[in-house]
N, CA and C atoms as an extended XYZ file, in Angstrom:
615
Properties=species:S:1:pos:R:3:atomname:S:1:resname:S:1:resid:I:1 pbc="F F F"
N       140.142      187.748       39.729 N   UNK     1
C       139.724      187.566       41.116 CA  UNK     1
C       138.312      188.095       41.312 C   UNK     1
N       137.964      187.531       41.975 N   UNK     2
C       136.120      188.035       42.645 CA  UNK     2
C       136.586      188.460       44.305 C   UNK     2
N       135.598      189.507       44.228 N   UNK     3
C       135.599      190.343       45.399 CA  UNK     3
C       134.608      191.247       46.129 C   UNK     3
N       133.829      190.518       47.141 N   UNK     4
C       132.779      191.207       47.612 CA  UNK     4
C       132.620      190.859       48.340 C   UNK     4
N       131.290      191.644       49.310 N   UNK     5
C       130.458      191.797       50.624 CA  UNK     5
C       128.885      191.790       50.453 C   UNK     5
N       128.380      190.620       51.314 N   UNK     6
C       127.063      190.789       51.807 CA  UNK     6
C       126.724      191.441       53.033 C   UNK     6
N       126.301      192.316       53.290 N   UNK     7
C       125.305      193.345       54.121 CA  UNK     7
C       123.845      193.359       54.428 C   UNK     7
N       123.970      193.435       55.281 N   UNK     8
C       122.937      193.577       56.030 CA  UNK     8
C       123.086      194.661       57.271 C   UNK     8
N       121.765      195.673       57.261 N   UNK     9
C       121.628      196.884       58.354 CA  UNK     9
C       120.360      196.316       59.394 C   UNK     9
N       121.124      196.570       60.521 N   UNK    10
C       119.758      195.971       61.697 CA  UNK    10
C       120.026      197.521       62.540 C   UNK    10
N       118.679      198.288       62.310 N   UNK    11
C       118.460      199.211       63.406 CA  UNK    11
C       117.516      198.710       64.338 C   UNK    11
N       117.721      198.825       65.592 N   UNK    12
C       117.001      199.099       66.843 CA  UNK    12
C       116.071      200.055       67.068 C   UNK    12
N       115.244      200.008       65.707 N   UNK    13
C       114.451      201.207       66.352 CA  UNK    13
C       112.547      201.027       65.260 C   UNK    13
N       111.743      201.320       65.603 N   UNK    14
C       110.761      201.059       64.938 CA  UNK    14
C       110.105      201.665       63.880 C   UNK    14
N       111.664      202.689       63.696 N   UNK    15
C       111.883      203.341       62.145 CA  UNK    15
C       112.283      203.031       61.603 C   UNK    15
N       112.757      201.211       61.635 N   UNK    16
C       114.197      200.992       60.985 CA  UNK    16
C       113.766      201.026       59.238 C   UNK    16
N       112.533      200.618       58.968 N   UNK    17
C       112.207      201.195       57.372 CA  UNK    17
C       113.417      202.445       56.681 C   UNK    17
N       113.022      203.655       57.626 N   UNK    18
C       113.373      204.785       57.289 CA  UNK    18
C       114.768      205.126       57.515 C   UNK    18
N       115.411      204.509       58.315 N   UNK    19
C       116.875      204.111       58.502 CA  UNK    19
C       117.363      203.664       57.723 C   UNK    19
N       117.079      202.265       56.918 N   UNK    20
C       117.639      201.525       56.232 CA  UNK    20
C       117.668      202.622       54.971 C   UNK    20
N       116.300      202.678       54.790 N   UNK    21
C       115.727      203.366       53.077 CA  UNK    21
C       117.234      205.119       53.035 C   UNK    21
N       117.070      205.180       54.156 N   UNK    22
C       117.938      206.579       53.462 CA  UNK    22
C       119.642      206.240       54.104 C   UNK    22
N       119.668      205.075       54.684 N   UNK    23
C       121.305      205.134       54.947 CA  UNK    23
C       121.731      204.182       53.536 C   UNK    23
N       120.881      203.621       52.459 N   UNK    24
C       121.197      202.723       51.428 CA  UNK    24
C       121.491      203.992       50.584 C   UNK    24
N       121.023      205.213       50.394 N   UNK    25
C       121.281      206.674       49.456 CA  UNK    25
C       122.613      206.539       49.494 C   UNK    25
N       123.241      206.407       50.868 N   UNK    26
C       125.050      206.820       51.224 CA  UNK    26
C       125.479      205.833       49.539 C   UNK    26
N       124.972      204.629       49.107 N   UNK    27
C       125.567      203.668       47.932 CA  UNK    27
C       125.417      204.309       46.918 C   UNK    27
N       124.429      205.329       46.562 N   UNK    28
C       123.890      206.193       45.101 CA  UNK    28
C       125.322      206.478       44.994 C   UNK    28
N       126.239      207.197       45.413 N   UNK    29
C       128.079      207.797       44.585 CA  UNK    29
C       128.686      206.456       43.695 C   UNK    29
N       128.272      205.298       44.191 N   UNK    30
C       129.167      203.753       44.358 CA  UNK    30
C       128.758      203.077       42.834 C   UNK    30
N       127.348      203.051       42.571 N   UNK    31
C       126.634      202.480       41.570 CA  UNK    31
C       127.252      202.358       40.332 C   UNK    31
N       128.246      203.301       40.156 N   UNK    32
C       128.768      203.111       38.954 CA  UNK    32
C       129.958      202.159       39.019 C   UNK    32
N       130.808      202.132       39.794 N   UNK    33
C       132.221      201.413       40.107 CA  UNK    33
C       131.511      199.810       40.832 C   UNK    33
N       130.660      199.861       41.498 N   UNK    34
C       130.319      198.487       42.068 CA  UNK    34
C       129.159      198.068       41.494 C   UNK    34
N       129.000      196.931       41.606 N   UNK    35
C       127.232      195.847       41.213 CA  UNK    35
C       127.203      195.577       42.663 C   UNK    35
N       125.701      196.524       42.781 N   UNK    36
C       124.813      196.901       43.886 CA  UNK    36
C       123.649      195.811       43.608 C   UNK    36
N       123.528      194.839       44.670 N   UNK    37
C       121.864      193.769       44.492 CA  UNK    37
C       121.533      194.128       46.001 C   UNK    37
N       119.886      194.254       45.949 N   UNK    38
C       119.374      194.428       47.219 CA  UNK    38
C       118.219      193.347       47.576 C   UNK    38
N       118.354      192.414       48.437 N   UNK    39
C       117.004      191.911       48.463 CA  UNK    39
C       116.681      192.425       50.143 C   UNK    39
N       115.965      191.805       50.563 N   UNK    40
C       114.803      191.389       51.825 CA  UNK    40
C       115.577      191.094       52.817 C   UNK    40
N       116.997      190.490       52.667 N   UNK    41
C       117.903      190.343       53.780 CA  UNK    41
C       119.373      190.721       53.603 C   UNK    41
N       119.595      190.877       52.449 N   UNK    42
C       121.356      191.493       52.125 CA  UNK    42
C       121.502      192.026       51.492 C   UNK    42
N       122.296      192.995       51.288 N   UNK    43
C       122.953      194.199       49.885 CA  UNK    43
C       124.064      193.495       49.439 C   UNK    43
N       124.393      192.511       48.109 N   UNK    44
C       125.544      192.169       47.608 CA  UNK    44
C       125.976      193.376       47.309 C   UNK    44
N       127.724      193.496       47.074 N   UNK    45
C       128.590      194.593       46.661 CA  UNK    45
C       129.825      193.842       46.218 C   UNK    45
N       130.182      193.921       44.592 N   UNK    46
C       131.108      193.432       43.977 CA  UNK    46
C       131.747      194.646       43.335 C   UNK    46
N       133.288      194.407       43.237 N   UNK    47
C       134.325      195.243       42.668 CA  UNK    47
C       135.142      195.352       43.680 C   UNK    47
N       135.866      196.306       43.441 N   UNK    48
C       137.879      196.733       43.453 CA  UNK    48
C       136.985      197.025       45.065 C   UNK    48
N       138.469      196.682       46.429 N   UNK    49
C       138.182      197.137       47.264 CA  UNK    49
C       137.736      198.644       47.621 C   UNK    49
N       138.777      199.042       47.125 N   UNK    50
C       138.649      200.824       47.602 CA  UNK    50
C       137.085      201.194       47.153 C   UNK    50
N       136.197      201.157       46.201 N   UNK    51
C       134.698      202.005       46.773 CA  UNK    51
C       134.302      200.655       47.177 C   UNK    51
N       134.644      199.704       47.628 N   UNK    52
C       133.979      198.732       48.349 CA  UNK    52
C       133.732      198.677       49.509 C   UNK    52
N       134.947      199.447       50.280 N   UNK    53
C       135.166      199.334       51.555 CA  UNK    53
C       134.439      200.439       52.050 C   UNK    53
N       134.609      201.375       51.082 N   UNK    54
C       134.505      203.268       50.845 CA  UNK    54
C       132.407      203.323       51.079 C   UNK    54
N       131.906      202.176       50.228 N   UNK    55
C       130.084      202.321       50.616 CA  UNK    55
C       129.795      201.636       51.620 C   UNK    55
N       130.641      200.313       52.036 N   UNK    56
C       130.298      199.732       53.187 CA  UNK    56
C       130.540      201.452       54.872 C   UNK    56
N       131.452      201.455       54.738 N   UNK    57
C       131.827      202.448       55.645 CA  UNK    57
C       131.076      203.584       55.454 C   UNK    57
N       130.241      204.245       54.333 N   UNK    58
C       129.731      205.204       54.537 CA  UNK    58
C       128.140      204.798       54.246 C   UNK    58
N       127.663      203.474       54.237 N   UNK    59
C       126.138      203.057       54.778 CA  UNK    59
C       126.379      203.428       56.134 C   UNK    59
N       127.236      202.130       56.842 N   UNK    60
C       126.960      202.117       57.928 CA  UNK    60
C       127.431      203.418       59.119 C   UNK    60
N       127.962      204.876       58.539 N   UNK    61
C       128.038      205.550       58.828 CA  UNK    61
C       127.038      206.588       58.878 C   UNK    61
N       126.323      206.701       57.682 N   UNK    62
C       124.900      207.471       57.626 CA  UNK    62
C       123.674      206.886       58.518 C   UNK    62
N       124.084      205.525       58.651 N   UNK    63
C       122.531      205.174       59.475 CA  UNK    63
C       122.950      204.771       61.137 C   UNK    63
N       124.588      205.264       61.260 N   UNK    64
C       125.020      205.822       62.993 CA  UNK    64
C       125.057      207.024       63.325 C   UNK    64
N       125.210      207.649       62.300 N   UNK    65
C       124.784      209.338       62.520 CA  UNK    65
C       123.285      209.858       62.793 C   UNK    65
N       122.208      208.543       63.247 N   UNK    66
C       121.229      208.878       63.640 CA  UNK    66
C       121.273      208.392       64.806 C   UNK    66
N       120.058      208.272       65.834 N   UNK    67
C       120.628      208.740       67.462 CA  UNK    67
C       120.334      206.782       67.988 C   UNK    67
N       119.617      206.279       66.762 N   UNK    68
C       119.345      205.319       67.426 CA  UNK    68
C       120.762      204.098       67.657 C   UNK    68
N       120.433      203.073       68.311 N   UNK    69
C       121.508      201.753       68.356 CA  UNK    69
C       121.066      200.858       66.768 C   UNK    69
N       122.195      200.836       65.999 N   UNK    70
C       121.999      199.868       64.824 CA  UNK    70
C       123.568      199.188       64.887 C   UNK    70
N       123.573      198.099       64.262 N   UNK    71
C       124.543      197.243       63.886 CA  UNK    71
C       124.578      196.679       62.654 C   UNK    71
N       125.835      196.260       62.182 N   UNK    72
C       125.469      195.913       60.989 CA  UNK    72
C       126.528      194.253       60.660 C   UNK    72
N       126.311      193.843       59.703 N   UNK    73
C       126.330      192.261       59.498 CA  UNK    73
C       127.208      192.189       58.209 C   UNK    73
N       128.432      191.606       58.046 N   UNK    74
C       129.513      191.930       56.948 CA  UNK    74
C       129.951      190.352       56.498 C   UNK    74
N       129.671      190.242       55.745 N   UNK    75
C       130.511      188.868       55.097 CA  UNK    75
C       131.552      188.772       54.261 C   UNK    75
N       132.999      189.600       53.848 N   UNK    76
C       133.555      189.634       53.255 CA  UNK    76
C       134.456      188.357       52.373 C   UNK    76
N       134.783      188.791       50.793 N   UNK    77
C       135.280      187.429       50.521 CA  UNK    77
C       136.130      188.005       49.366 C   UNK    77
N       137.846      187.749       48.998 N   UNK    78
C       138.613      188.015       47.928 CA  UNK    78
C       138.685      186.708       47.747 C   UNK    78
N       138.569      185.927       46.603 N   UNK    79
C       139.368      185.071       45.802 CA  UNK    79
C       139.091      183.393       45.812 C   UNK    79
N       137.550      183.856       46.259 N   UNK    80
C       136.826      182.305       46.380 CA  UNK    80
C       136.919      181.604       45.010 C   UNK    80
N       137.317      180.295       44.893 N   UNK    81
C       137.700      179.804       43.874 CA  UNK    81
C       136.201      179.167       43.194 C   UNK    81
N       135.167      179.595       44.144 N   UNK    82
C       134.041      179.170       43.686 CA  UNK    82
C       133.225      180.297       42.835 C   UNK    82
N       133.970      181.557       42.577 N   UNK    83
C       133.260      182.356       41.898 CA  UNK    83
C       134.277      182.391       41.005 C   UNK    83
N       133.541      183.535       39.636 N   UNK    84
C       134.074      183.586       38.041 CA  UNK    84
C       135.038      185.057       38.442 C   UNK    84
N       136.327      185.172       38.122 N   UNK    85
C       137.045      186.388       37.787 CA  UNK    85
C       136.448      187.571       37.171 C   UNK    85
N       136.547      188.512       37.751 N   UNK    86
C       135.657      189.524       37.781 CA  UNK    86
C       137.146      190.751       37.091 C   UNK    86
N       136.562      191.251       36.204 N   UNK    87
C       137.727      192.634       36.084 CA  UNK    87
C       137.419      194.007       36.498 C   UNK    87
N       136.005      194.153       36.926 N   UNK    88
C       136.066      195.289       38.283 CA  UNK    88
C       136.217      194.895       39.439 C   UNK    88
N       136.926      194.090       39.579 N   UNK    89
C       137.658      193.435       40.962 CA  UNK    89
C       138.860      193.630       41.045 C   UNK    89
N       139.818      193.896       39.893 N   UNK    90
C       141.262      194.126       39.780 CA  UNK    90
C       141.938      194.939       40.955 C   UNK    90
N       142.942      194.676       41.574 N   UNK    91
C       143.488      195.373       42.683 CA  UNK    91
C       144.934      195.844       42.450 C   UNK    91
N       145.229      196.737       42.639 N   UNK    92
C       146.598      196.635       42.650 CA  UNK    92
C       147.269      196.445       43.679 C   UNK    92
N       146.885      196.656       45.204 N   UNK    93
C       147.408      196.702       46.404 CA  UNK    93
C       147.664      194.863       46.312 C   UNK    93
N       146.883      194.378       45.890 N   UNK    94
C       147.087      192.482       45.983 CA  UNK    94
C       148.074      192.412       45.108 C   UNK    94
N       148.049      193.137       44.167 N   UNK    95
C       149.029      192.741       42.997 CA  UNK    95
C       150.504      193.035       43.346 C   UNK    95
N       150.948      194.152       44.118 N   UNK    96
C       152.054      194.429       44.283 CA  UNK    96
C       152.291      193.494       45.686 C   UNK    96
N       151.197      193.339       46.674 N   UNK    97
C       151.482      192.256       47.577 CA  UNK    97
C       152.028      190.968       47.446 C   UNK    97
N       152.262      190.266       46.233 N   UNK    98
C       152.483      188.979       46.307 CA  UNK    98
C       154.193      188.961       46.304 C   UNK    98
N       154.820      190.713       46.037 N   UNK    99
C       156.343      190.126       46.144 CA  UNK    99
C       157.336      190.876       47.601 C   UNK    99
N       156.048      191.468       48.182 N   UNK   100
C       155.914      192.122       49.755 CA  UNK   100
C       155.969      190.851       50.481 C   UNK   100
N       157.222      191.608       51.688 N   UNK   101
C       157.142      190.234       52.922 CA  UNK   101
C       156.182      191.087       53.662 C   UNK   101
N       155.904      189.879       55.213 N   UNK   102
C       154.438      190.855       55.479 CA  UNK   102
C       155.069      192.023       56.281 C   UNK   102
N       156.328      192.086       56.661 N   UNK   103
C       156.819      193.708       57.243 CA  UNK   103
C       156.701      194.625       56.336 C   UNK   103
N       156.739      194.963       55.515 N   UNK   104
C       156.712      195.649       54.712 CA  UNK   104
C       155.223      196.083       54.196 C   UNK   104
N       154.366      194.570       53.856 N   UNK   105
C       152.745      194.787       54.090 CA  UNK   105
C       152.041      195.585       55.497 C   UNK   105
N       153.127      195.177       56.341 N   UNK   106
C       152.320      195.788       57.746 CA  UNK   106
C       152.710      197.311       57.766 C   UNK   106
N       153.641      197.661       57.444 N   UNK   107
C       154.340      199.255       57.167 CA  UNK   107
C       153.103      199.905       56.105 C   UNK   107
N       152.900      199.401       55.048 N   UNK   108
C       152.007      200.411       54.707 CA  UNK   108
C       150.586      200.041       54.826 C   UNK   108
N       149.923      199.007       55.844 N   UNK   109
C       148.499      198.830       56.390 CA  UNK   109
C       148.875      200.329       57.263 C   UNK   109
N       149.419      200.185       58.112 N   UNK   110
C       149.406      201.470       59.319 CA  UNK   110
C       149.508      202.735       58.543 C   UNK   110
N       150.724      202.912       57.405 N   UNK   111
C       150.370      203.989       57.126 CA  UNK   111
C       149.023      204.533       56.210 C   UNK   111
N       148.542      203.876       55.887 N   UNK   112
C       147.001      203.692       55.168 CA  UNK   112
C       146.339      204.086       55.836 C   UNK   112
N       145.978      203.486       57.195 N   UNK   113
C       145.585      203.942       58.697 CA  UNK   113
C       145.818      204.763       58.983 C   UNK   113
N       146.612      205.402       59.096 N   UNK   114
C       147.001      206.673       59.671 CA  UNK   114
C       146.734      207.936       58.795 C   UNK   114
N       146.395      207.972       57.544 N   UNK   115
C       145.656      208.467       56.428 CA  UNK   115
C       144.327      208.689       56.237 C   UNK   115
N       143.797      207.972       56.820 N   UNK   116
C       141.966      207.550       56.852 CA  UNK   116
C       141.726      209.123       57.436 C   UNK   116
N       140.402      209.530       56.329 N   UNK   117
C       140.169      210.391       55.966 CA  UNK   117
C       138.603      210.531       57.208 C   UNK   117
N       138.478      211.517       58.158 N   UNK   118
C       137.875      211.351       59.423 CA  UNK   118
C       136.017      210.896       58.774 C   UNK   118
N       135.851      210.322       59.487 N   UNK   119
C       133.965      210.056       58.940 CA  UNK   119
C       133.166      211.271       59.954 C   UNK   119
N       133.599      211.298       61.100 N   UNK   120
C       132.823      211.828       62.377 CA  UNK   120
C       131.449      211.164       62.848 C   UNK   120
N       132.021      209.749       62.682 N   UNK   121
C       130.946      209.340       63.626 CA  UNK   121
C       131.616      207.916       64.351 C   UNK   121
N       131.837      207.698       65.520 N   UNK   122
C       132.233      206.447       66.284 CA  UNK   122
C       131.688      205.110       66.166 C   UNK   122
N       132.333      204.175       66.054 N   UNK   123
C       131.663      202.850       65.268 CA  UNK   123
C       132.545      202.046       66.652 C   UNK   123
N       131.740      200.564       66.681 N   UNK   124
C       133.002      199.771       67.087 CA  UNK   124
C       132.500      198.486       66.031 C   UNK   124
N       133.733      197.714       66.313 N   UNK   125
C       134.111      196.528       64.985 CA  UNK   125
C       134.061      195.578       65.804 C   UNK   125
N       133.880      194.447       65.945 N   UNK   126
C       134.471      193.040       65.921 CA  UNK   126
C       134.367      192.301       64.728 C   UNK   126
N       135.726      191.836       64.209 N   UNK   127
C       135.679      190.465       62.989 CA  UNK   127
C       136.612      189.627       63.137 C   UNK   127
N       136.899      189.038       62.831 N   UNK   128
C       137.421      187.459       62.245 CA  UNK   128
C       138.147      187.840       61.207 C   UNK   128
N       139.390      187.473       60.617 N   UNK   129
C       139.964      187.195       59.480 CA  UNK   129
C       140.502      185.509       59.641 C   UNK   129
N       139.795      185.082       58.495 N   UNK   130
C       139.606      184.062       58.107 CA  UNK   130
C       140.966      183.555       56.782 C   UNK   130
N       142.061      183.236       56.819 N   UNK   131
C       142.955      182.578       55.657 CA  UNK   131
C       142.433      181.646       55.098 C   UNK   131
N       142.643      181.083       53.946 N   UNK   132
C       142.013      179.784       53.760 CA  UNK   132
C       143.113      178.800       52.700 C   UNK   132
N       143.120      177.561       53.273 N   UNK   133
C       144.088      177.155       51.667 CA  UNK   133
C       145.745      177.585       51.861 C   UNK   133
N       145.753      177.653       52.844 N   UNK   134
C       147.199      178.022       53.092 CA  UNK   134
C       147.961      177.624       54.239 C   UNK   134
N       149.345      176.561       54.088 N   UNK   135
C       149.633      175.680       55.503 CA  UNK   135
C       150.126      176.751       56.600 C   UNK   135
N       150.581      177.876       56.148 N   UNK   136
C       150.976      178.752       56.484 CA  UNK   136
C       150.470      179.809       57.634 C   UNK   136
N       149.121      179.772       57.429 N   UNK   137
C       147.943      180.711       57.164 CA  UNK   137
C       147.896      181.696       58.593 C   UNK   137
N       148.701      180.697       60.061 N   UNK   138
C       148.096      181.576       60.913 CA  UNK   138
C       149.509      182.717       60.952 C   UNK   138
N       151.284      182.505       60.267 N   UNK   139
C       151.819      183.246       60.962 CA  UNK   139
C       151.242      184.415       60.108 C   UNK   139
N       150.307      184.640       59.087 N   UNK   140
C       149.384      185.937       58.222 CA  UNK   140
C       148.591      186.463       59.619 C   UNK   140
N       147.521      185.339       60.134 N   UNK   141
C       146.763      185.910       60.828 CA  UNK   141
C       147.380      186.547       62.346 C   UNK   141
N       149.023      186.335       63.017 N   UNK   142
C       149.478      186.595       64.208 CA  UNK   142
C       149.972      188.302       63.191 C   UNK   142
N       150.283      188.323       62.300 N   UNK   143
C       150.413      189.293       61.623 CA  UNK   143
C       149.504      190.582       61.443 C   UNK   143
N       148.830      190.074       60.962 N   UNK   144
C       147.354      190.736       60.995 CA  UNK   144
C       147.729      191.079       62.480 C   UNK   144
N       147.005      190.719       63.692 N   UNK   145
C       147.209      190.803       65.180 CA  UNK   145
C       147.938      192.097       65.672 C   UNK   145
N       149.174      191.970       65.439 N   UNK   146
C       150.345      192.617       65.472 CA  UNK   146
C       149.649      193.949       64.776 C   UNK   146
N       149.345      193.984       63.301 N   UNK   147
C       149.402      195.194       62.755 CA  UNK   147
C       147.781      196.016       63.535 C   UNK   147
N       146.505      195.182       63.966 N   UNK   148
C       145.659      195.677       64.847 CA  UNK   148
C       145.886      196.194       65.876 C   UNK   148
N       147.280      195.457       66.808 N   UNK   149
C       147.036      196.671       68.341 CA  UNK   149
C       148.198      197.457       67.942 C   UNK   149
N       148.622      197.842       66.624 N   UNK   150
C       149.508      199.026       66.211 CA  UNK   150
C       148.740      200.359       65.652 C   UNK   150
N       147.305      199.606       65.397 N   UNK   151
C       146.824      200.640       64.374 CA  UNK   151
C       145.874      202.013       65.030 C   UNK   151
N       145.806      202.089       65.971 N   UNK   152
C       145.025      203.045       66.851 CA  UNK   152
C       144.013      203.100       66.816 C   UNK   152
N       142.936      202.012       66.445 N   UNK   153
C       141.980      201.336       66.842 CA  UNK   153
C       141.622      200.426       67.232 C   UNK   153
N       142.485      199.767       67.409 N   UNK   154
C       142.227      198.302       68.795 CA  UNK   154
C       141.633      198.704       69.760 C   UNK   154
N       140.770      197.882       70.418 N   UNK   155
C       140.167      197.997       71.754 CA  UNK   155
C       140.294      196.585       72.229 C   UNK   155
N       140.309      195.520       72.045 N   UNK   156
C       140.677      194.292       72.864 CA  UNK   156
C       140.528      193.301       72.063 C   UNK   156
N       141.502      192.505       72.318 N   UNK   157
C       141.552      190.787       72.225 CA  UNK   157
C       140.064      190.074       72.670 C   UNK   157
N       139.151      188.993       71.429 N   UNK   158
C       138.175      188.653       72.695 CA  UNK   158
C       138.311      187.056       71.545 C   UNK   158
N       137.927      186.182       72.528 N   UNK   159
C       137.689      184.513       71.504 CA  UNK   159
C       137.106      184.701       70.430 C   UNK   159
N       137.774      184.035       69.537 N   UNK   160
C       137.915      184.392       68.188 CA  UNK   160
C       137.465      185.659       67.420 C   UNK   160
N       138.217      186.592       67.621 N   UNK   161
C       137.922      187.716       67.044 CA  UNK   161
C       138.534      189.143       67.886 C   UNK   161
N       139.065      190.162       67.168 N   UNK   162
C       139.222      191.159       67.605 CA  UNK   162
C       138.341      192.427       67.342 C   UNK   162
N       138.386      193.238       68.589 N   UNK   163
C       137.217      194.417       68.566 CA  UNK   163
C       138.294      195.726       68.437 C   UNK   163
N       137.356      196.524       67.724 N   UNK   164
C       138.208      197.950       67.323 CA  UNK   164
C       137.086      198.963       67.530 C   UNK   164
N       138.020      200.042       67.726 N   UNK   165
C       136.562      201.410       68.420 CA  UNK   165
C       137.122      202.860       67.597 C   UNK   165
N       136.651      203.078       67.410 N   UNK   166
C       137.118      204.853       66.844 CA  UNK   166
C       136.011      205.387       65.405 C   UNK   166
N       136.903      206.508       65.041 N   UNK   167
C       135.991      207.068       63.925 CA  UNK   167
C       135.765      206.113       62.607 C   UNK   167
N       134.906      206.253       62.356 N   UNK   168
C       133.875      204.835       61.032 CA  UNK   168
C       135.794      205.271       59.805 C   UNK   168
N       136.186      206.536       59.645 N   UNK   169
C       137.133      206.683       58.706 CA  UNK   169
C       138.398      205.245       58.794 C   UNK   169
N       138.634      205.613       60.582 N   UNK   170
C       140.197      205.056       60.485 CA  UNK   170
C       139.589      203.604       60.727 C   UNK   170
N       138.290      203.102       61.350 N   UNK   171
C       138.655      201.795       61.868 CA  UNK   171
C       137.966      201.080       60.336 C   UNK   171
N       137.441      201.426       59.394 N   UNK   172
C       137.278      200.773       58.251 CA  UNK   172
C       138.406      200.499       57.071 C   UNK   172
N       138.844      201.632       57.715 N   UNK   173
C       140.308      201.436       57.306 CA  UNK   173
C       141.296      200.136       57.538 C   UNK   173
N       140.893      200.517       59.075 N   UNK   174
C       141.853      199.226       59.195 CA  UNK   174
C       141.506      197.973       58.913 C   UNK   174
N       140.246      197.912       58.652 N   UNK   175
C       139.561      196.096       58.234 CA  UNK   175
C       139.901      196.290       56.912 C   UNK   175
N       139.968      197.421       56.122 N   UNK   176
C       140.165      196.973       54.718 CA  UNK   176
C       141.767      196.804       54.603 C   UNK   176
N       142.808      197.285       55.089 N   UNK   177
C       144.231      196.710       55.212 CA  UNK   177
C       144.173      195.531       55.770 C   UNK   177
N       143.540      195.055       56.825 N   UNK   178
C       143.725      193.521       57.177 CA  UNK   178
C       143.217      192.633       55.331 C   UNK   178
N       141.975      193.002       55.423 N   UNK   179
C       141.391      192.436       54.054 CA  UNK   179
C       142.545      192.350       53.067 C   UNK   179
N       143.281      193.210       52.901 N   UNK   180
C       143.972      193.024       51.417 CA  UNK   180
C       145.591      192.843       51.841 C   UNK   180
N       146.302      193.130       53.352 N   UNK   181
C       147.467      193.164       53.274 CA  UNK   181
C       148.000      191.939       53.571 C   UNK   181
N       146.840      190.990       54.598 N   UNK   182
C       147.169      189.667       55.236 CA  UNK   182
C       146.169      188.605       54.461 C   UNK   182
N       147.521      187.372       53.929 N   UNK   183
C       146.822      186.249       53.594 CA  UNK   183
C       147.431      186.118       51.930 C   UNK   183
N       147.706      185.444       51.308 N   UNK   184
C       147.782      185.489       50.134 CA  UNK   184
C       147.282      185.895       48.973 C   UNK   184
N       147.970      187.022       48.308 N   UNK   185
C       147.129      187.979       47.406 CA  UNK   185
C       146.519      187.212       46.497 C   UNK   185
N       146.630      185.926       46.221 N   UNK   186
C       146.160      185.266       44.922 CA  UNK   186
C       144.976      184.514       45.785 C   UNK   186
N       145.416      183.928       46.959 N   UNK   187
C       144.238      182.912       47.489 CA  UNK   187
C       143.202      183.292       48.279 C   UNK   187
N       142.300      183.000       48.269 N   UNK   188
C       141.039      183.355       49.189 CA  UNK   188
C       141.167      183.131       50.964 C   UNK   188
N       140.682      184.948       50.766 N   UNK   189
C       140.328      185.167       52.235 CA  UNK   189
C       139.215      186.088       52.603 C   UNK   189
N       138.681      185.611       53.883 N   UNK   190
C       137.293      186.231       54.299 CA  UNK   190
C       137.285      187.012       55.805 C   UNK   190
N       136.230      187.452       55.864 N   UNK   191
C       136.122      188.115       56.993 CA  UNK   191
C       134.926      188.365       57.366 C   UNK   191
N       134.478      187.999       58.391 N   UNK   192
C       133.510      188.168       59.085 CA  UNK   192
C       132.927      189.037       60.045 C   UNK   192
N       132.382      190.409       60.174 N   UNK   193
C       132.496      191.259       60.743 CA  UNK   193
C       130.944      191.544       61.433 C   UNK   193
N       130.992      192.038       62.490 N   UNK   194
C       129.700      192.783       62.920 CA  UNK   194
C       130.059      194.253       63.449 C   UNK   194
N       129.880      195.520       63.084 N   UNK   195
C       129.436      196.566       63.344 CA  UNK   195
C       128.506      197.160       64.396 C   UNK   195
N       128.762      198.325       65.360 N   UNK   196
C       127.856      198.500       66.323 CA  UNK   196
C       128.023      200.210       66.356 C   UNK   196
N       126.789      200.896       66.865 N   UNK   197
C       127.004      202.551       66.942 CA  UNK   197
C       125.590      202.779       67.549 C   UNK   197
N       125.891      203.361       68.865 N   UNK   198
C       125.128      203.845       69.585 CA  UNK   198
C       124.424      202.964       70.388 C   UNK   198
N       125.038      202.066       70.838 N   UNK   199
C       124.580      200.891       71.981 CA  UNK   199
C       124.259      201.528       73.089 C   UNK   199
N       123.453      201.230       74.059 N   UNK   200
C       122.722      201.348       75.471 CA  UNK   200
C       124.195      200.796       76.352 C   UNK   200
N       124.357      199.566       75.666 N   UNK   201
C       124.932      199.305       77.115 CA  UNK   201
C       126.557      199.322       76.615 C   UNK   201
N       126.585      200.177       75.596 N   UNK   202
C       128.451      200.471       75.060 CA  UNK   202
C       129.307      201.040       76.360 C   UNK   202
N       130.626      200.165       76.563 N   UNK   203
C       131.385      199.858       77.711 CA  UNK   203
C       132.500      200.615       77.467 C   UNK   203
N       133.420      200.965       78.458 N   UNK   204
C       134.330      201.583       77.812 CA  UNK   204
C       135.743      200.454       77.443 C   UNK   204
N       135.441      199.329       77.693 N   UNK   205
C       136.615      198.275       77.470 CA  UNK   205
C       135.830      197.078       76.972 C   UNK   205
């Protein structure tokens, strides 16, 4: 299986040089377990979810722990049949998923969630989970749904897409259990995410 994220960091601020340049350091732990590419508009990140999810969540945590408004830009993808099988991609959470019904997948997304190890800094989420290739595909995604306003970071239902608010720990958490618990462990699924921390005009609903 192939498994990765394109990134991209947009700060709001006319330091964003110096934003970007030292919230990309948070990836220096990662370099060894993932293939890190950086150009001019995206950071590819390939390998096993867990430090996948683990550098995405702690970029975009180092460069919200500064005072300005930044957001960030997520393209996630397991099992595109258009890329080559990768063996630092190997998962086991997919692997034991394929003989999991999704109650049982949704039992340990939450408790995963409920585990997430605190970041201390407040993020909010909106993404998309995307099934693909599957006739099946949306009672995964009403699933997914279900296991979001269980997970104690939901903040609302909005057209196409759900928004989540809390500490960068638990709510990355919970996109990486949607990522790997909903959708077929063998077939390709994506996700589309945008990131936000320290907005002007952040609402409380």
């Amino acid at each position: 299986m192939f498994i990765g994220a394109q990134v991209s960091l947009y700060p709001m601020t006319s330091r964003f040089v110096e934003v970007i340049t030292s919230a990309l350091s948070a990836l220096a732990p990662y370099q060894g377990e993932l293939r890190i590419e950086t150009d001019d508009i995206s950071t590819l990140m390939v390998g096993a979810p867990d430090p996948l999810f683990d550098a995405i969540r702690d970029l975009f945590a180092a460069a919200a722990r500064q005072p300005d408004h930044v957001t960030m830009h997520v393209t996630l993808s397991r099992g595109c049949p258009g890329e080559p099988d990768d063996p630092s991609c190997h998962c086991e959470t997919l692997v034991r998923a394929q003989d999991q019904t999704l109650a049982e997948r949704t039992a340990q997304a939450l408790k995963a969630v409920g585990a997430a190890p605190a970041a201390g800094v407040v993020v909010d989420i909106q993404f998309s989970l995307y099934v693909l290739g599957q006739d099946r595909h949306m009672d995964e995604i009403y699933g997914c749904i279900a296991f979001l306003k269980d997970s104690g970071t939901f903040l609302k239902s909005k057209n196409f897409c759900t928004r989540l608010r809390g500490d960068a720990g638990a709510v990355f958490e919970t996109v990486r259990q949607a990522f790997l618990r909903f959708g077929p462990a063998e077939g390709h699924v994506t996700i589309d995410l945008t990131a936000s921390a320290n907005s002007p005009s952040a609402s409380p609903v």
